[in-house]
C-alpha positions in Angstrom: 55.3 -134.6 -181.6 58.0 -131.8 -181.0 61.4 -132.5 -179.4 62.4 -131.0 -175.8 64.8 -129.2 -176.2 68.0 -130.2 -174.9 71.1 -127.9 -175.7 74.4 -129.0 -174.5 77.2 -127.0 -174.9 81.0 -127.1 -173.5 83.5 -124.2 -173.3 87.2 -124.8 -175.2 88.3 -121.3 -174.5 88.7 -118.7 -172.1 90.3 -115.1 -170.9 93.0 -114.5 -168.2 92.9 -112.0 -166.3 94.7 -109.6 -168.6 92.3 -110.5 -170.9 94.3 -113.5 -172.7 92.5 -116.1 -175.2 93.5 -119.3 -173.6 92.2 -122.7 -175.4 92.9 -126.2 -174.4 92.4 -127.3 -178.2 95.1 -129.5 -179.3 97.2 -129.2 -176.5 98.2 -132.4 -174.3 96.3 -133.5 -170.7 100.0 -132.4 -169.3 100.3 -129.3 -170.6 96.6 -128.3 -169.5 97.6 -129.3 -165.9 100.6 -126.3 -166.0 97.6 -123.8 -167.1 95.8 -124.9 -163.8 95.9 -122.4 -160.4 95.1 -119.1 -162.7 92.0 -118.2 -162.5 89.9 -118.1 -165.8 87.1 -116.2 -166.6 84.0 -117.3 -169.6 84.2 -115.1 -172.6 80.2 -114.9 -172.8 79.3 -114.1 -169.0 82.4 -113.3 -167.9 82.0 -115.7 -164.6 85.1 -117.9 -163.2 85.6 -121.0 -164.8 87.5 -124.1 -164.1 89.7 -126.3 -165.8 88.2 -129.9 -166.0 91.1 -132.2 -166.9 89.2 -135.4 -166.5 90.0 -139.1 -168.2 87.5 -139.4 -170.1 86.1 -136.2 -171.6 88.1 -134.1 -173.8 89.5 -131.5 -171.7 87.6 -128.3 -170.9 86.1 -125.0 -169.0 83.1 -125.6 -166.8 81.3 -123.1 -165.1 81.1 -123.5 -161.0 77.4 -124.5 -159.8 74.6 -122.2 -159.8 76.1 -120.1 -162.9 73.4 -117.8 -164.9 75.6 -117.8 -168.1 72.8 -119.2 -170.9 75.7 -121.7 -172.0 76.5 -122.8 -168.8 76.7 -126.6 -168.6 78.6 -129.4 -168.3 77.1 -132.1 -170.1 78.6 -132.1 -173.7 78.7 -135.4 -175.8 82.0 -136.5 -176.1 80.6 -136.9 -180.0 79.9 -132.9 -180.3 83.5 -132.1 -178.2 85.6 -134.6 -180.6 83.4 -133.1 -183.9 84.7 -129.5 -182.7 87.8 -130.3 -182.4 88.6 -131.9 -185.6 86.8 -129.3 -187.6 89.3 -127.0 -185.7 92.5 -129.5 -186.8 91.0 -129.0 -190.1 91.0 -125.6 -190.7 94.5 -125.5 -189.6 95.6 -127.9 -191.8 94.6 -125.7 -194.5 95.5 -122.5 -192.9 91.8 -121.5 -193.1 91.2 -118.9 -190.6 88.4 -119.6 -187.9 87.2 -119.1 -184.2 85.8 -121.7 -182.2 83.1 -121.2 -179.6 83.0 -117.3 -180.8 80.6 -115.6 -179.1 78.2 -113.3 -180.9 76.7 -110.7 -179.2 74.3 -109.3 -181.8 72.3 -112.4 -181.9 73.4 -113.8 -178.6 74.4 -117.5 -180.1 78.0 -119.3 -180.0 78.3 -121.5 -183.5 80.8 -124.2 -182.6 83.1 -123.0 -185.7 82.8 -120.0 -187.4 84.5 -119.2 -190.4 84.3 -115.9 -191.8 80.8 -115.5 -192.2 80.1 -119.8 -192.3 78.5 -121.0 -188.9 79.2 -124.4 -188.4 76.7 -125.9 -186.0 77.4 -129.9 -185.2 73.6 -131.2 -183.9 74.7 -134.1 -181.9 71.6 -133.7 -179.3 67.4 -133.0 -179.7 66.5 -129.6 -180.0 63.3 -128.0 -179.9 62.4 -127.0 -183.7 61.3 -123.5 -182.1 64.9 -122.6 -181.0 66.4 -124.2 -184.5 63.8 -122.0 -186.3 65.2 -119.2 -183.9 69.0 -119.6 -184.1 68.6 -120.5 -187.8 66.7 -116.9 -188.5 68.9 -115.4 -186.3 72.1 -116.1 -188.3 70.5 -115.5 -192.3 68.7 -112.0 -190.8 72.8 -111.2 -189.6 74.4 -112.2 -192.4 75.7 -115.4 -191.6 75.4 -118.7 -193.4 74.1 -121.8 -191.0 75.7 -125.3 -191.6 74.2 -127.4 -189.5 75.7 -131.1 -189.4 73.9 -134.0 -187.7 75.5 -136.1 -185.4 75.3 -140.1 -185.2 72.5 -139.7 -182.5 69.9 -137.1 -185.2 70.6 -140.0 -188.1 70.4 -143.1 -186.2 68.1 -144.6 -188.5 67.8 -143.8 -192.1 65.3 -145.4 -193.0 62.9 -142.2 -192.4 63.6 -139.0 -191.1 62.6 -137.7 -187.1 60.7 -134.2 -187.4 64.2 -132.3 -186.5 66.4 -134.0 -189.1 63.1 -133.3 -191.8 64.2 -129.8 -190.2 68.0 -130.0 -190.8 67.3 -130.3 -194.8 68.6 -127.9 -197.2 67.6 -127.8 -200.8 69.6 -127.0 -204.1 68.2 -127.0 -207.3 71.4 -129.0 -208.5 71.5 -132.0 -206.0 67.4 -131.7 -204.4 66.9 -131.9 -200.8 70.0 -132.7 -198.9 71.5 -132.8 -195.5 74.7 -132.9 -193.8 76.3 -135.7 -191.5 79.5 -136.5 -189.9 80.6 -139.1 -188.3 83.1 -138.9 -185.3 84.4 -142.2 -185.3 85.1 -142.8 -188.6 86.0 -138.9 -189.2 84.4 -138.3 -192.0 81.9 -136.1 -193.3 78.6 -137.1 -195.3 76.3 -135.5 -197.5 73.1 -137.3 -198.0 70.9 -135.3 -201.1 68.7 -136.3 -203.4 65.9 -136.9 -200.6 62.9 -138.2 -201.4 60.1 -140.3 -199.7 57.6 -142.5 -200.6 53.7 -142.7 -199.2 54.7 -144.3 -196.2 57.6 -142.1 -195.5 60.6 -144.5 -196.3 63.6 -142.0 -197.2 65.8 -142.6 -200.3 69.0 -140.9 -200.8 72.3 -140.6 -202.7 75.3 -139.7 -200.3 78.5 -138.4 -200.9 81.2 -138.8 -198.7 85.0 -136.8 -197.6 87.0 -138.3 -195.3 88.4 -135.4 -193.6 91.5 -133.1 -194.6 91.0 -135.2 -197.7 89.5 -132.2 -199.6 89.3 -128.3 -198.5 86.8 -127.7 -196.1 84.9 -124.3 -198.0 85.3 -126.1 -201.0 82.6 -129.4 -199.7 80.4 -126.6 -197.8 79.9 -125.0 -201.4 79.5 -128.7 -202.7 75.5 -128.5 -202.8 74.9 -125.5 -204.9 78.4 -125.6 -207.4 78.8 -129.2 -208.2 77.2 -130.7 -211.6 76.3 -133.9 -210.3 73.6 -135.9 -212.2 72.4 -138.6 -209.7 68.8 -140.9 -210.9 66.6 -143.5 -209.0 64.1 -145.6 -210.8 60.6 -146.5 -208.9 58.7 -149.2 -209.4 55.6 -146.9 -209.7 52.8 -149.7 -210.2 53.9 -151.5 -207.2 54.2 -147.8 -204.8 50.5 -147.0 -205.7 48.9 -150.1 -205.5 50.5 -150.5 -201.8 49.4 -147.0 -201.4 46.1 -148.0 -202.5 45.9 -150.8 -200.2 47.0 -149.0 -197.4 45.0 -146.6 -197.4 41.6 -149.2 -197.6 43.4 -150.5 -194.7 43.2 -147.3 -192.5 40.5 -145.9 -193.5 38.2 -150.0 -192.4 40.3 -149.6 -189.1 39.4 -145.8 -188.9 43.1 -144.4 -188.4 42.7 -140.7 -187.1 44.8 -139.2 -189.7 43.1 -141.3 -192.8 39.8 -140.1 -191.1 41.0 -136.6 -191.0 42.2 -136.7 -194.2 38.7 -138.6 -195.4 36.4 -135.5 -193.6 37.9 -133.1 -195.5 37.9 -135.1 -199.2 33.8 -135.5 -198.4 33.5 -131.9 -197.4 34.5 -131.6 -201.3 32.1 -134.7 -202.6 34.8 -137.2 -202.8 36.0 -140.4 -201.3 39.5 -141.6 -200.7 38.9 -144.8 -202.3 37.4 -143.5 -205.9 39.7 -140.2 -205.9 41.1 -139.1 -209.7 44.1 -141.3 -210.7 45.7 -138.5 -210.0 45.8 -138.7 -206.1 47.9 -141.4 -205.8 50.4 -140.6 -208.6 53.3 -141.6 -208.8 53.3 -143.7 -204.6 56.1 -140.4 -204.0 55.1 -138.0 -201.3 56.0 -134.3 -202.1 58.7 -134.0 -199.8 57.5 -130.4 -198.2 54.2 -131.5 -197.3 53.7 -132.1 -193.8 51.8 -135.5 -193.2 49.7 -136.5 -196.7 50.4 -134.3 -199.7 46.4 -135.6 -200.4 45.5 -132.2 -199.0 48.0 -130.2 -201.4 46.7 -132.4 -204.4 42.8 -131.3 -203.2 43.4 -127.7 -203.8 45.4 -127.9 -206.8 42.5 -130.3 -208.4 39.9 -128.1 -207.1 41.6 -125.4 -209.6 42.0 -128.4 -212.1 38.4 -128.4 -212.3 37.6 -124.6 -212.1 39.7 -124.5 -215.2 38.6 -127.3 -217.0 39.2 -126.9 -220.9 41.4 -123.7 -220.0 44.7 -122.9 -222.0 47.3 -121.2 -220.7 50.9 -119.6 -221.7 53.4 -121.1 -219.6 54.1 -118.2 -217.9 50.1 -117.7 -216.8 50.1 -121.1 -215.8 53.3 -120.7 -213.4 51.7 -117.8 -211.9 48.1 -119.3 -211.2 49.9 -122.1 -209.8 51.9 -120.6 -207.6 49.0 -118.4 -206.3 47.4 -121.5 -205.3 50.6 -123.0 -203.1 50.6 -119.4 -201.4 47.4 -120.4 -200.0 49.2 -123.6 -198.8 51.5 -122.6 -196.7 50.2 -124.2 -193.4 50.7 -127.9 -195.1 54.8 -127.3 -195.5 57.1 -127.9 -193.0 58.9 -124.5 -191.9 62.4 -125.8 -192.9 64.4 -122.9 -191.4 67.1 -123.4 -193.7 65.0 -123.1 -196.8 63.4 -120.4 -198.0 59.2 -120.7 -199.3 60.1 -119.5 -202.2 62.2 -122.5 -203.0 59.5 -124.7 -201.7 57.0 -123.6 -203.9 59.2 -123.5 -206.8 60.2 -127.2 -206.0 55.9 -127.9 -205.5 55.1 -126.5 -208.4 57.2 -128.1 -210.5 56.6 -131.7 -208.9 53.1 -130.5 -209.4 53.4 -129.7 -212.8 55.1 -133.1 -214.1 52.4 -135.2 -212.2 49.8 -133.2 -213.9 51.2 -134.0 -216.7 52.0 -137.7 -216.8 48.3 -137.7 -215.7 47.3 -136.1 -218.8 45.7 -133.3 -217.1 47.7 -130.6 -218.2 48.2 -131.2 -222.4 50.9 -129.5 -224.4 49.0 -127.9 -227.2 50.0 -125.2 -230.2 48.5 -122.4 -228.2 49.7 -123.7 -224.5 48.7 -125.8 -221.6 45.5 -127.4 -221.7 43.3 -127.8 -218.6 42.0 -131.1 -218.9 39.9 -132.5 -215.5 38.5 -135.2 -217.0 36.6 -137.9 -215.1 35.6 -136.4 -211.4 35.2 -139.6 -209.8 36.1 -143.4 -210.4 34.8 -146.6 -208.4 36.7 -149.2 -206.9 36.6 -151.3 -209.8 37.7 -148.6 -212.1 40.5 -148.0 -209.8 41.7 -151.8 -209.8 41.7 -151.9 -213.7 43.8 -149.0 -213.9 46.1 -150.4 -210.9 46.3 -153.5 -212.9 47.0 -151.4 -216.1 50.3 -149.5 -214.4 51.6 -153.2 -212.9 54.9 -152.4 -214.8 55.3 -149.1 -215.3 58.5 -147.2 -213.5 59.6 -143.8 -213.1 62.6 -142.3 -212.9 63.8 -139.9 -210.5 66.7 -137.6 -211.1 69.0 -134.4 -209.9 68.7 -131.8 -211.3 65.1 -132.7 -210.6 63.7 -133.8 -214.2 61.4 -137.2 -214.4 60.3 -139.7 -216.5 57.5 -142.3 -216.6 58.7 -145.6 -218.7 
């Protein structure tokens, strides 16, 4: 289901009429009150504005009613207002030079902060993930780099991630799939990485996090791709699958619409969800940039399992006839607008690759990678014995991404 969009934003600053920057940052309600009965005009539409001076709110220019500006509005969380403002006390702390609120014309977008080049963007409302895809484009294709940061509201419940925080996600070959938070209350800012998810979407993470004008500001936004940070999860493997297992028997006797989908298109290639390659339900992890079940991902990489049966390939042959098969893919990824596909299929294929083989369909040989399909189909019961077999076994997750089966 996508999220209405729902874009709330608050003016801090605005121009005299001889053309003076006037903010009501970090000054006092008092000395806001001596700036009223001059007439202000917005630096984007150019419109009067007033000073609202209110108990409650931080202080602010509003537009009168009726305005046409695009960022007219008056209905700014007090979350996103306060999140703005002590980014702001931050960079001054440090003497790091920034503009809030600055308008940019090329691209017709106001990032709450931006420093140098560094659009800081605090999410602290939905958003339609058509405009983030939008605004997010807008700033890599003008030379800007996009933090976003959720607010309290976008990670209100860990435990699994809403379609626009799935959308939020960066990725770093050094720390995985990662995402930024801050929280206004207890003013500090989070970094949750190492994603992953498990077949019925539960979210595990490692987070890291800076209280703030603890540590320089450029120096945590560069955190993600320049820190050496070894971070590792175990899985109990044998108990993921076989719930996986039993799930899916569950959904597919109560004939679930997305278990059904997913079933139509397994029998359109002579298989059944039940008696499905071992394979299929490796390791209980879903591939993280798969939209819904990765089973539709694992169908066309086993399709070329078996058109390659008994194969061998260099690895660089193999890297390339994978790959050629996740370009074909694309529709089954989320877009993630701050990611590029290249990274995703880099981060598929090699997921890919070490389930393959742990399966023991792809085996290391003196001349390369063996293609090795092996049994096409199992029955129930041969399913249960090898459930029964894996009971114990773990895996071991770990950034940078490298994984083990114990």
């Amino acid at each position: 289901m996508r999220i209405l969009a729902l874009e709330v934003i608050t003016i801090l600053n605005a121009y005299t009429q001889d053309k003076e920057l006037i903010t009501l940052l970090h000054k006092t309600r008092e000395e806001i009150d001596e700036l009223k009965g001059v007439q202000y005009f917005c630096p984007i539409c150019e419109a009067v504005v007033q000073i609202k001076n209110g108990r409650i709110k931080i202080p602010h220019f509003a537009h009168y009613n009726r305005s046409h500006c695009p960022f007219a509005t008056d209905g700014e969380t007090q979350e996103h207002l306060f999140l703005k403002e002590m980014f702001a006390a931050w960079c001054e702390s440090e003497g790091l030079a920034y503009e809030l609120e600055k308008y940019l014309p090329e691209i017709n977008q106001r990032p709450d902060l931006l420093i140098g080049k560094i659009a800081v963007e605090f999410q602290c409302s939905p958003l339609s993930l058509s405009r983030l895809t939008e605004r997010s484009k807008n700033y890599r294709d003008n030379g800007y780099q996009v933090v976003w940061i959720c607010g309290k509201k976008i990670l209100r419940d860990f435990n699994s991630l809403t379609e626009l925080a799935k959308n939020l996600c960066y990725y770093s070959e050094n720390i995985g799939f990662y995402l930024w938070a801050a929280d206004w209350q207890k003013k500090e800012l989070s970094l949750y990485f190492h994603l992953e998810e498990d077949w019925k979407k539960r979210v595990y993470s490692a987070k890291k996090t800076w209280p703030l004008f603890t540590d320089f500001l450029l120096k945590i936004i560069h955190f993600p791709v320049t820190a050496v940070l070894h971070h590792y999860r175990e899985y109990q493997v044998g108990q993921l699958i076989s719930a996986y297992y039993d799930e899916l028997n569950k959904k597919l006797c109560k004939r679930e619409e997305q278990v059904r989908l997913i079933q139509s298109q397994l029998y359109n290639n002579h298989f059944h969800i039940l008696q499905l390659p071992y394979w299929f339900y490796y390791p209980g992890l879903h591939i993280f940039c798969c939209v819904g079940s990765d089973m539709l991902l694992k169908l066309i990489v086993w399709k070329w399992v078996q058109f390659f049966d008994q194969n061998v390939f260099l690895p660089d042959e193999l890297k390339a006839s994978l790959m050629a098969e996740l370009a074909k893919s694309i529709e089954l990824f989320y877009d993630f607008p701050n990611i590029s596909l290249g990274s995703i299929q880099k981060y598929c294929f090699e997921q890919l690759l070490r389930r393959l083989v742990h399966c023991q369909h792809l085996i290391k040989t003196s001349k390369g990678w063996k293609v090795d399909a092996g049994e096409n189909e199992y029955c129930v019961a041969d399913i249960h014995k090898w459930l029964k077999s894996i009971e114990k076994k773990r895996v071991i997750s770990a950034t940078p991404h490298q994984n083990m089966i114990l």
